[in-house]
C-alpha atoms as one frame of an Amber mdcrd trajectory, in Angstrom:
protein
  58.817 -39.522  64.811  56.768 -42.044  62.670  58.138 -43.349  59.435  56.720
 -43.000  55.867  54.288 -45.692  56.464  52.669 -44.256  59.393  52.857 -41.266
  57.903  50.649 -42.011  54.930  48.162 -43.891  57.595  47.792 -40.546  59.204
  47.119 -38.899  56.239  44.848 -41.395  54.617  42.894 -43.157  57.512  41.060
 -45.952  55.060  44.440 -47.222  54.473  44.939 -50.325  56.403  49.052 -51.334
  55.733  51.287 -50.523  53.274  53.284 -53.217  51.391  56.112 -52.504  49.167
  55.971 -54.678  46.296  58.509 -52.595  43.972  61.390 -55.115  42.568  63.496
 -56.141  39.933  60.233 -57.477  37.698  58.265 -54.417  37.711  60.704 -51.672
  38.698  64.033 -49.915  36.742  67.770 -50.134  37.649  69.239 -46.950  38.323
  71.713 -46.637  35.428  75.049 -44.570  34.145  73.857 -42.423  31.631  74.237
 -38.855  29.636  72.742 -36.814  27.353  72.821 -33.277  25.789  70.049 -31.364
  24.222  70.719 -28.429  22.435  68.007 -25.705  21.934  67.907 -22.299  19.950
  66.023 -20.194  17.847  65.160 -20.966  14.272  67.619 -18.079  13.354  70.755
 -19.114  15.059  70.201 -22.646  14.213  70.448 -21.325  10.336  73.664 -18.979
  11.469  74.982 -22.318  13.272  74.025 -24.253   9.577  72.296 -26.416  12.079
  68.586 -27.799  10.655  65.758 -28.353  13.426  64.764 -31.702  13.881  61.537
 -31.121  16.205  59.937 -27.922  17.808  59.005 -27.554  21.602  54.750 -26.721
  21.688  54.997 -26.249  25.412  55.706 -27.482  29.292  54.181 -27.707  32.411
  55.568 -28.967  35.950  53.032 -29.958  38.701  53.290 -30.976  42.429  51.334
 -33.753  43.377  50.203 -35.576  46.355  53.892 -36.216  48.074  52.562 -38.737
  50.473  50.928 -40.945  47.159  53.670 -38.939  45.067  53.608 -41.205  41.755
  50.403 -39.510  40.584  52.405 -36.588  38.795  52.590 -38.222  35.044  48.728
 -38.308  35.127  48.097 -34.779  36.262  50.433 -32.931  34.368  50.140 -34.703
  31.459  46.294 -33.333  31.327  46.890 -29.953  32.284  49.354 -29.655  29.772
  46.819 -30.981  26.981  44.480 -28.672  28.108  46.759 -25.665  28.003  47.374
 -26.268  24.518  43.927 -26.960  23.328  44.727 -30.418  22.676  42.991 -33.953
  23.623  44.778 -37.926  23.571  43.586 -38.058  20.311  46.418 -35.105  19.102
  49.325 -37.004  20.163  50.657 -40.094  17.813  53.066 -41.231  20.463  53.708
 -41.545  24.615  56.760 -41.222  26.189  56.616 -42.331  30.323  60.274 -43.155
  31.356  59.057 -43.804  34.595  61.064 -46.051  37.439  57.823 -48.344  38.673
  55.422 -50.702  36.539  52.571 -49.392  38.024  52.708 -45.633  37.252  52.637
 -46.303  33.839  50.097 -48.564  34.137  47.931 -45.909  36.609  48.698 -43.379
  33.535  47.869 -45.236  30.791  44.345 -46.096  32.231  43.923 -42.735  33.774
  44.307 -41.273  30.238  42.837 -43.536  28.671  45.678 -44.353  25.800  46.469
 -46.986  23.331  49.295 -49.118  24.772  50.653 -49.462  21.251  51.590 -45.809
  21.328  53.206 -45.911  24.692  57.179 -46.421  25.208  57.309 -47.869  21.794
  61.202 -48.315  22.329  60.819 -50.046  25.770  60.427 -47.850  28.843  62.391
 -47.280  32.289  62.347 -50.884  32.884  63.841 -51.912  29.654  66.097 -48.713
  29.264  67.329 -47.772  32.683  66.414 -44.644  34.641  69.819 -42.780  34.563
  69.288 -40.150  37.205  69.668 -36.688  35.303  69.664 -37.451  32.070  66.272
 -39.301  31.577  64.442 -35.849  30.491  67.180 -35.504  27.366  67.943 -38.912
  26.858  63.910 -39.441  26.109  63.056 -36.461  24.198  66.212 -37.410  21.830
  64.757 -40.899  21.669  61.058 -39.478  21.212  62.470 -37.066  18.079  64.242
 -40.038  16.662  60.786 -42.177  17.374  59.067 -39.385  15.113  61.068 -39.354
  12.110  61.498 -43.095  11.985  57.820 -43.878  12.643  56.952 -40.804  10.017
  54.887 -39.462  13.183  54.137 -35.901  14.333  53.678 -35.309  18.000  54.915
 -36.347  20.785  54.274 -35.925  24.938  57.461 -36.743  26.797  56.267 -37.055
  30.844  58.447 -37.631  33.653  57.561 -38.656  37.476  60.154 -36.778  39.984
  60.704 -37.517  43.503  58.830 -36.122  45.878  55.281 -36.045  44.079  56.004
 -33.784  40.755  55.293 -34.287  37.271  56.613 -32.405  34.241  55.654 -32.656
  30.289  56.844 -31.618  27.332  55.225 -31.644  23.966  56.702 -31.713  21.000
  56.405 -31.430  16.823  58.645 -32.751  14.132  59.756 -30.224  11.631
């Protein structure tokens, strides 16, 4: 049975070898990490004297090409735009917490976004990629992000194993 490298050589014939260039440099540790995210309806927050800090304007999940698989930040990130009627230009900042240098950097370029607005607190590679928690732990930092920064929107994306993508989009209230 061939390995993953053969494997993508079947699939895609023009490529020649594979080299793994992934390390410390341009690549996240796999960290210890938790977080909690607790969402309701506008009425039980007031029953719960609880005040909303930011508003969910949709999601989307994607499979991508499993054999490429780091491709899903890019994908879903524009079908989720595009199923809320909104372009690059409606989002004030990026969130990619994203284990490997180089799908960020395929991202950013595919959508064609200002680096400035990107991981403004430091990404994977700064923060750690705790396994589980990264979806909370980034939307909590992204809300924070907002109301510090005095910002609006924000589009939290996520690579997951296996070639998926999901995005979430959010509003400060």
């Amino acid at each position: 049975m061939p390995g993953f490298d053969e494997v993508i050589k079947q699939r895609y014939p023009e490529v020649e070898d594979v080299i793994h260039v992934h390390h410390a440099g341009n690549s996240s540790g796999i960290v210890d990490g938790a977080s909690a995210v607790l969402v309701g309806t506008k009425e039980m927050g007031k029953a719960l004297g609880l005040k909303a800090r930011a508003k969910i304007l949709g999601g989307a999940s994607i499979g991508s090409e499993p054999a490429i698989m780091l491709t899903g930040p890019e994908f879903v990130t524009a079908k989720l735009l595009k199923n809320l009627g909104m372009t690059t230009k409606d989002i004030d900042l990026w969130e990619l917490n994203e284990a490997f240098a180089s799908v960020v950097l395929r991202w950013v370029q595919a959508m064609e976004l200002d680096m400035a607005k990107v991981n403004v607190n430091g990404g994977a590679i700064a923060m750690g990629h705790p396994l589980g928690a990264t979806g909370g732990m980034i939307l909590g930092t992204m809300v924070d992000e907002l109301e510090r920064a005095d910002k609006e929107r924000a589009l939290i994306t996520l690579c997951v194993g296996a070639g998926m993508g999901t995005a979430t989009v959010i509003e400060r209230v």
